[in-house]
N, C-alpha and C positions, 0 to 999 in steps of 0.2 A: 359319743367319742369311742372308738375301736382302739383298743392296745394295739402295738406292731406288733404283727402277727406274721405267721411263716416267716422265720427265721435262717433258712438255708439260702446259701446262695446257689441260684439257678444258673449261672455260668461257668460252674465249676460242673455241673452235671448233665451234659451235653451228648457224653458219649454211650450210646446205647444201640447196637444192632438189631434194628427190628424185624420180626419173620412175616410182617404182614404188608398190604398194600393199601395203596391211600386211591380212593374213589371220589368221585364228583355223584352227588346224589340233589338233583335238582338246583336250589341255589346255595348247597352245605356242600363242603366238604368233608371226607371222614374216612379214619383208619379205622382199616377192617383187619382181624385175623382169624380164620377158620382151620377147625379142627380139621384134621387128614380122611375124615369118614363122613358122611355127608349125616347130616341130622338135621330135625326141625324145631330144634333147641334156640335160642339166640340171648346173648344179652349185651344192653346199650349198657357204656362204661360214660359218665358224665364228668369231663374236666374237674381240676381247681382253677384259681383265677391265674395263672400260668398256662392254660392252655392246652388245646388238643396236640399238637406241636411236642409237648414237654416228655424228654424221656421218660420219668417215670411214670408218667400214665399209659404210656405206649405198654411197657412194662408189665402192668396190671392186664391190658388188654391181652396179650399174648396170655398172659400166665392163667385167664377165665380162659381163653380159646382151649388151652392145654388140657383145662376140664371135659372137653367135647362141647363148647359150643359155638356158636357163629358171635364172636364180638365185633362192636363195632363202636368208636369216640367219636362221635360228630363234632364239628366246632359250632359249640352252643354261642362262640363270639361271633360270629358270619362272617369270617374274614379280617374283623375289627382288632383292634392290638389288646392282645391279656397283659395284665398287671405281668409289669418287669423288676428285676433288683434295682434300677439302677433307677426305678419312677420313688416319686417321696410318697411317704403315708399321710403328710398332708392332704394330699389329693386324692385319696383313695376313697371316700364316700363322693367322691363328685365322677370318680371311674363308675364306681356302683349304682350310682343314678342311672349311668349307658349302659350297665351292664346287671340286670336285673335275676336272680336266678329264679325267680317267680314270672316270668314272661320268657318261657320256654315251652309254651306247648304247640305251637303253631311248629318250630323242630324238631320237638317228641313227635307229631304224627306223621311228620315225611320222612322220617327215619324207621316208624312202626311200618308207613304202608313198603317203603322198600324192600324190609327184614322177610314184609309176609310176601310179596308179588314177584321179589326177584331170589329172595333165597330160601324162599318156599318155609319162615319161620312160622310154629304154628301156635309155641307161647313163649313168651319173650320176659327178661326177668329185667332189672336197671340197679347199678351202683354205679353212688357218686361220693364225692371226696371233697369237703371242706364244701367249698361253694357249691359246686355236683352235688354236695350234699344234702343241702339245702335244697336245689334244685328238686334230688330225690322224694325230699318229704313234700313238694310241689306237688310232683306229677302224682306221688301215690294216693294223694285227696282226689285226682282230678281224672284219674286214665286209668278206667278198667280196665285197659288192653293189656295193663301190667299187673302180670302176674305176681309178682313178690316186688322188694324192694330190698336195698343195704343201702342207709345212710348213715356216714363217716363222719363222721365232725363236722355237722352242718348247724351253723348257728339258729337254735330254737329262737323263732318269733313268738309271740304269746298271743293269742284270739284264740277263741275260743272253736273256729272253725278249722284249728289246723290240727285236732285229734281223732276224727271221724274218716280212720284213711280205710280204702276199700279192698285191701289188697294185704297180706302178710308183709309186715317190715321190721325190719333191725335195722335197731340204732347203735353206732359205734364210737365212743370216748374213749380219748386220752385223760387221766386221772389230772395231769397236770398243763390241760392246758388251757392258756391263758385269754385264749378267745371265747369262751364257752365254763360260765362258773357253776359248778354242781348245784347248786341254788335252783340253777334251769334245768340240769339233767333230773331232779329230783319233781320240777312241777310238770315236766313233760311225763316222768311216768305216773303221778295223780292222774292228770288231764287225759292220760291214755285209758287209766283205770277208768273211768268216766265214760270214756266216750266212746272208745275206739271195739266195734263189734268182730274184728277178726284176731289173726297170731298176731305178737307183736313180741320182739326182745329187746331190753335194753343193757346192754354192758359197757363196762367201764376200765381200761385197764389200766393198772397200776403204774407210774413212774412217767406215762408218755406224754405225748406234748401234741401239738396242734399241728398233724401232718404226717405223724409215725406211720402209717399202715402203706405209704405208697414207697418207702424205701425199697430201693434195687438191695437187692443181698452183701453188694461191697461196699456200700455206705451204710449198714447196718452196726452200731456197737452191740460190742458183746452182752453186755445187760440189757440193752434193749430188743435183744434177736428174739428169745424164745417168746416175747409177747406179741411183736409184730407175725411173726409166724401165726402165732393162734388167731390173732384176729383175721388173718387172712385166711384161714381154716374157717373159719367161723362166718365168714365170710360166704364162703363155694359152699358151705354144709350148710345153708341157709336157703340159694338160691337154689342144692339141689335137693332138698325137700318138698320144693313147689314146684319146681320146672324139669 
């Protein structure tokens, strides 16, 4: 049984001018935004269950690109409808059955071979956000191609195959949120201590909730700005230590 979880309403945040273009990449779609200098940096941004579509991940995309690199959101949904406000949490494990964030690799690699064959990327980093998140700690078991990793409050499954990742990753929590109980932040970094032979961070910040780090800066409260900032610092000083 999931608590309701993401709490914002997504029709009140709609409005967002994005600086990038939306491309057709075989049978994906996907917002790209690239820096003004030509590099062979890249990094894939992974949805929440709201979708490529949703302003604030557009948001994120733009504000990695700002860093110097080639980003790009693919819709990890294929076209299919991301969880809305207006769908019920009843039905939200039976969307999750269609919508798997662990059967994403067959996406991840037609989005890898694009980044290398059409925009000449030559190491590519991934952050992802709640579900992306998830996703994140997928691929980093699975796809040497990726170089680092940042996963966001992506809900820790427990097997014992999911600490052996290949690749340098951070993990990012809200302290208070209700999807994700420190119970599991606490045996994911045993299990990491255990098992996992490369860098790995895990932090936790104070007061936040399940979803903080993708806020655009005018939906940001004043108590919760300087923490969302650091995570998103922590964030880019993450992927640019490997990439």
């Amino acid at each position: 049984q999931m608590a309701d979880p993401f709490l914002y309403h997504t029709g009140e945040r709609s409005q967002y001018g994005c600086l990038g273009h939306e491309v057709q990449i075989e049978h994906i779609k996907a917002y790209v935004c690239r820096p003004s200098f030509f590099t062979d940096k890249a990094v894939i941004v992974i949805h929440d269950i709201f979708g490529w579509l949703f302003p604030d991940i557009r948001y994120i995309v733009d504000l990695i690109a700002g860093h110097g690199y080639i980003t790009i959101c693919p819709d990890f949904f294929k076209g299919t409808d991301p969880w809305k406000t207006t769908d019920h949490w009843a039905d939200f494990a039976d969307w999750m059955k269609h919508h798997d964030p662990m059967k994403v690799d067959k996406e991840a690699d037609v989005v890898l071979k694009y980044l290398k064959e059409q925009c000449g990327a030559k190491k590519i980093g991934i952050v992802g956000f709640s579900w992306g998140g998830m996703a994140v700690h997928h691929l980093m078991l699975k796809n040497p191609q990726l170089t680092a990793g940042v996963s966001l409050y992506g809900i820790i499954r427990d097997s014992e195959e999911r600490y052996d990742l290949l690749n340098p990753t951070f993990f990012i929590f809200g302290e208070k949120d209700h999807t994700i109980s420190y119970d599991q932040i606490t045996l994911l970094e045993e299990k990491l201590k255990q098992y996992c032979k490369v860098a790995y961070e895990i932090k936790v910040y104070p007061g936040q909730v399940h979803g903080f780090a993708q806020l655009k800066p005018e939906d940001m409260k004043p108590d919760d700005k300087p923490y969302i900032e650091e995570a998103r610092k922590d964030m880019i000083d993450w992927i640019k230590m490997f990439i």
